[in-house]
Backbone as CSV, one residue per row, in Angstrom:
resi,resn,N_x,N_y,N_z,CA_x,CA_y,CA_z,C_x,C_y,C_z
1,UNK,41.291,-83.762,47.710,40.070,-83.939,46.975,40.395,-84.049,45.488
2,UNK,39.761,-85.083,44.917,40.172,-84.992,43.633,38.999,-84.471,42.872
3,UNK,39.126,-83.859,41.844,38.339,-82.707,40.869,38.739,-83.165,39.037
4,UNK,37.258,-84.079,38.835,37.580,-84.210,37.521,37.196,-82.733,36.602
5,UNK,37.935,-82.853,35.414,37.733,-81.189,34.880,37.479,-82.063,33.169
6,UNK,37.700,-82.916,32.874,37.069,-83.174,31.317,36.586,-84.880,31.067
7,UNK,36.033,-85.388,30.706,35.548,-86.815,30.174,35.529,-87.073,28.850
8,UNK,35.598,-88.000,28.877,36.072,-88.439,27.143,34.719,-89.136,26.751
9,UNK,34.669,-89.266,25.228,34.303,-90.572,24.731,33.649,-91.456,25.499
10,UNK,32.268,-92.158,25.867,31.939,-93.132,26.485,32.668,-92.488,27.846
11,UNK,32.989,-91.781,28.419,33.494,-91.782,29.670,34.513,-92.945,30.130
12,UNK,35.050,-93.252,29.010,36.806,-94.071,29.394,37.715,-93.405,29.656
13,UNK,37.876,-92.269,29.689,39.260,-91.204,30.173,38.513,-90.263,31.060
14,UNK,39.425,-90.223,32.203,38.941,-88.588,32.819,40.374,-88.004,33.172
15,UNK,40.212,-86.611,33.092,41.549,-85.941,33.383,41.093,-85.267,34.621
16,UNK,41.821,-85.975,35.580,41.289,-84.927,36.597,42.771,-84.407,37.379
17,UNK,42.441,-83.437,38.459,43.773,-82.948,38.972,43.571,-83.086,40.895
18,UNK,44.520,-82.935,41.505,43.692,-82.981,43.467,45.383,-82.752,43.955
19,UNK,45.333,-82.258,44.928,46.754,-81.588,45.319,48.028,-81.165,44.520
20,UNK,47.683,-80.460,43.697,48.377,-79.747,42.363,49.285,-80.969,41.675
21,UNK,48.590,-81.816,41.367,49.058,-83.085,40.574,47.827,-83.460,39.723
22,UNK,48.233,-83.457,38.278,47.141,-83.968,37.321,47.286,-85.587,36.956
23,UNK,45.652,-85.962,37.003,45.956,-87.667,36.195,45.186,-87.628,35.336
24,UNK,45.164,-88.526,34.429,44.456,-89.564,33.376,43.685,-90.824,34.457
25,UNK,42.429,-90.889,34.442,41.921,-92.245,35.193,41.083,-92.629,33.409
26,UNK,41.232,-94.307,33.830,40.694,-95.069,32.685,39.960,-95.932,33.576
27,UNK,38.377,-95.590,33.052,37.355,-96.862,33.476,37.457,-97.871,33.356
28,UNK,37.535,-99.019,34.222,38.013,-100.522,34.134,36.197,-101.061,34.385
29,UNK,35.470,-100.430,34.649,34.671,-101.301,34.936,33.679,-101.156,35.911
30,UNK,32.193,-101.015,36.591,31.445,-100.869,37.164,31.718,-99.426,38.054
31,UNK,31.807,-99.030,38.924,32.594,-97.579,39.506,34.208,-97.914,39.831
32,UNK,34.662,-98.600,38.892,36.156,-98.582,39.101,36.927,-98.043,37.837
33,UNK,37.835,-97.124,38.671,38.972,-95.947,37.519,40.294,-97.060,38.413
34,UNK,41.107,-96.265,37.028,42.539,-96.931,37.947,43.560,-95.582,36.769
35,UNK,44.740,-95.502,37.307,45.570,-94.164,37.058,46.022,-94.724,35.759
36,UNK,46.369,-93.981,34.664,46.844,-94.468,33.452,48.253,-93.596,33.038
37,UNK,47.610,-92.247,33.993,48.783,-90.866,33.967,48.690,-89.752,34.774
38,UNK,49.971,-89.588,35.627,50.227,-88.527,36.233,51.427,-87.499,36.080
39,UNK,51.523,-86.560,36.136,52.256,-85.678,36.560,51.841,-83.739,36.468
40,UNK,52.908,-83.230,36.177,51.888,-81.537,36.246,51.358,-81.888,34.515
41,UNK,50.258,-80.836,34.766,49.550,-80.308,33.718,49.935,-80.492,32.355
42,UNK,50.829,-79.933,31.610,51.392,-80.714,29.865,51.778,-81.881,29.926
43,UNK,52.091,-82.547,31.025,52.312,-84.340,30.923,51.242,-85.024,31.125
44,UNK,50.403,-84.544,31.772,48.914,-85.562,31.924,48.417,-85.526,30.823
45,UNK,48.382,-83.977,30.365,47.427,-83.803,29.474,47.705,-84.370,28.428
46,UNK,49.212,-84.245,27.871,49.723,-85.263,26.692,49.061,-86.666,26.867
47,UNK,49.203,-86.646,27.869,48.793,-88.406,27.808,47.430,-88.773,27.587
48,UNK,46.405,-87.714,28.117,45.007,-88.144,28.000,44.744,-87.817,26.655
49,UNK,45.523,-86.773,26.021,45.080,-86.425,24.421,45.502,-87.922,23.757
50,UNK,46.532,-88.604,23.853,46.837,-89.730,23.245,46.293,-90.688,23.200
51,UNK,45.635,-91.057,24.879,44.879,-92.315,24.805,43.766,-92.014,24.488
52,UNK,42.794,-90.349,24.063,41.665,-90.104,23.602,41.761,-90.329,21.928
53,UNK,42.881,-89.883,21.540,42.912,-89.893,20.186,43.054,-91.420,19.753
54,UNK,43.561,-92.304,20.260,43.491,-93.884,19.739,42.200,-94.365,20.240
55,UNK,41.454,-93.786,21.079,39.859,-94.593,21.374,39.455,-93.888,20.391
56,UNK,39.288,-92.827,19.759,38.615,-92.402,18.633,38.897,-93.195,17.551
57,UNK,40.340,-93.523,17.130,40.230,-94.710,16.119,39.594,-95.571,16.355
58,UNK,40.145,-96.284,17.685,39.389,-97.926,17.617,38.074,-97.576,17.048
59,UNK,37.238,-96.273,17.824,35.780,-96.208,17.397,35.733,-96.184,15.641
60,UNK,36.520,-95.476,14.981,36.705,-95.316,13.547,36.790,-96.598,13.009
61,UNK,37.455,-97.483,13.594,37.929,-98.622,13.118,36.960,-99.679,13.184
62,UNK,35.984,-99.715,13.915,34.422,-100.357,13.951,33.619,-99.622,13.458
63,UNK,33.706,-98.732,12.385,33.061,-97.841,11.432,32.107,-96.900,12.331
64,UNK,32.467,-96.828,13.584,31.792,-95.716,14.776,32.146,-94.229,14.244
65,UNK,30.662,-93.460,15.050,31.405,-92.081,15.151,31.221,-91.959,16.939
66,UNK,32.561,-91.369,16.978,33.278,-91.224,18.342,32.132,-89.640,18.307
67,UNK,32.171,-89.743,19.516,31.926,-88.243,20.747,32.844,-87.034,20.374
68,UNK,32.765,-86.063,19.894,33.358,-84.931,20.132,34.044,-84.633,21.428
69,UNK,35.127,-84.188,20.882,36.521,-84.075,22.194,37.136,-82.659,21.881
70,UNK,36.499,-81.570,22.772,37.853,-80.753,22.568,38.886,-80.166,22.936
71,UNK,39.543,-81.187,23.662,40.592,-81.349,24.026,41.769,-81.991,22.414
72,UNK,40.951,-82.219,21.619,41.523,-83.175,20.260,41.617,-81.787,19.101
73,UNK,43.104,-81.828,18.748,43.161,-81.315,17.811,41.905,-81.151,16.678
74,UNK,41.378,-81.649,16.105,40.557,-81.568,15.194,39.438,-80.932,15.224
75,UNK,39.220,-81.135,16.999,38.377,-80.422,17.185,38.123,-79.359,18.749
76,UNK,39.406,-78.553,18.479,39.542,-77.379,18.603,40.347,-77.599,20.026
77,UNK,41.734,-78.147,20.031,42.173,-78.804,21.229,42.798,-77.131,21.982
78,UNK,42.421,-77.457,23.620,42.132,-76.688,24.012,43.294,-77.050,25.393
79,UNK,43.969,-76.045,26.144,44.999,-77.007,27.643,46.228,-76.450,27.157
């Protein structure tokens, strides 16, 4: 069973975990995720903090304000 435990931004990242293996899924599109990152727990999570922290730019970078994340250093990264 897989068990998402955080969502990002617009819901483009989810970190979820299901037979003691964690991933990163990235929304491609209508109810479709596809894997972006797996492995235990400080490697997923590295990875979903990374691809959360560059969707917060892009959003910065179209003069957006991004969603609060706190999983993101800045704001109060947490894992």
């Amino acid at each position: 069973m897989l068990r998402v435990t955080h969502t990002s931004c617009c819901g483009m990242y989810e970190f979820a975990s299901g037979g003691g293996t964690f991933f990163v899924l990235r929304h491609v599109g209508g109810a479709r995720y596809e894997e972006t990152g797996r492995g235990r727990y400080p490697i997923a999570l590295a990875a979903y903090i990374a691809l959360v922290e560059q969707h917060h730019a892009d959003h910065r970078g179209r003069g957006e304000r991004p969603e609060p994340d706190t999983y993101l250093a800045r704001e109060g990264r947490r894992g």
